[in-house]
Residue, then its C-alpha position, 0 to 999 in steps of 0.5 A: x590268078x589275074x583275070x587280065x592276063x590269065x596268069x597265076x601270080x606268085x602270090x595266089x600260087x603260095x596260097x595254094x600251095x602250104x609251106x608247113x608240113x603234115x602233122x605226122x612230119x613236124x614233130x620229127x622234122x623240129x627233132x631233126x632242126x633242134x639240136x637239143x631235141x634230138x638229145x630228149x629224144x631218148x628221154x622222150x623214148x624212156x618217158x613212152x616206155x615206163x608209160x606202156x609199163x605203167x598200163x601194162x602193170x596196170x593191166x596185168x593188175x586189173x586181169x589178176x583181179x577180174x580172175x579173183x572175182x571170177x574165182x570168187x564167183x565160182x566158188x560160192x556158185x559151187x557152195x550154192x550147188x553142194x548146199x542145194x544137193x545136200x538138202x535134196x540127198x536129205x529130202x530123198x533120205x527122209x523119203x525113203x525112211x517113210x516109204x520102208x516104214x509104210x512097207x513093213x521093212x523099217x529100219x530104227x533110223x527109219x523111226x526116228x526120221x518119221x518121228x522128226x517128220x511130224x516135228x519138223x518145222x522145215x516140212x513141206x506139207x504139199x510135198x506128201x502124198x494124201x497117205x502119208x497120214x498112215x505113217x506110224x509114229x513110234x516113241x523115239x526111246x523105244x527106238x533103241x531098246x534091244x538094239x544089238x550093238x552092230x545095230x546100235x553102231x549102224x543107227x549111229x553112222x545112219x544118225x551121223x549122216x543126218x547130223x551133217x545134212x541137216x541145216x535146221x537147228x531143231x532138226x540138228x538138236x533131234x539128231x545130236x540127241x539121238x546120236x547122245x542116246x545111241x553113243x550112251x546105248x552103244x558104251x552101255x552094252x561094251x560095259x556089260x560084255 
């Protein structure tokens, strides 16, 4: 602006005003200038287009495996569960041996779980009552003496339950042998008949 007259010259009036245009306009007004440009335009657009390929795949990629890993996940979240109910049923099992054998009405697994009881490295001495010192503990042989052979057959299927719960490897090799010692007992009375 000239001060004397009070006039805005040519000059400051460029100043103000700016002859190149915004920034989301040049690329497309050079396209339209150039020739050439508007034939890498396609090749510009292909260009783009195997890019948002690329991160598609590479998305899809990275969902398929953040599903595998959550899979995964589960998975041993639900092996973890299974384990920890087995172990209780197992616990639970052994209970209910103690408590028919202090009743008077034992089973012959009921025996031998007892007999396991005080041998049992996995035993949880605060877990037992203050009378469970009067629990009978018998020979694990005597066990199976006079056992008919539907009794011998049960004892079997009742060890056969234990076998599979049991994670000890002492435990586990009391319950193999006394399935060894039920299977010998159960073959012996067939051989007979």
């Amino acid at each position: 602006m000239d001060p004397s007259n009070g006039t805005v010259s040519d000059l400051d009036h460029k100043r103000q005003r700016s002859q190149s245009p915004p920034p989301w306009r040049r690329r497309h007004k050079l396209a339209r200038r150039d020739g050439a440009s508007k034939v890498s335009e396609p090749l510009d657009e292909a260009r783009n287009d195997e890019d948002e390929l690329g991160d598609r795949k590479k998305q899809e990629a990275f969902v398929r495996e953040q599903t595998r890993r959550n899979q995964l996940q589960e998975a041993e979240q639900m092996q973890q569960w299974v384990s920890q109910e087995d172990q209780f049923v197992l616990k639970q099992a052994k209970k209910k041996a103690e408590i028919r054998v202090k009743e008077g009405r034992a089973k012959p697994i009921d025996w031998l779980t007892v007999t396991l009881r005080v041998i049992d490295p996995t035993r949880d001495i605060l877990d037992e009552d203050a009378s469970d010192g009067e629990v009978d503990v018998v020979d694990p042989d005597g066990v199976f003496e006079g056992l008919s052979e539907t009794q011998l057959l049960e004892l079997e299927r009742d060890i056969g339950t234990y076998v599979t719960l049991e994670t000890n490897p002492s435990n586990q090799d009391f319950w193999n042998v006394s399935y060894s010692s039920t299977h010998v007992g159960s073959a012996a009375k067939q051989h007979r008949l």
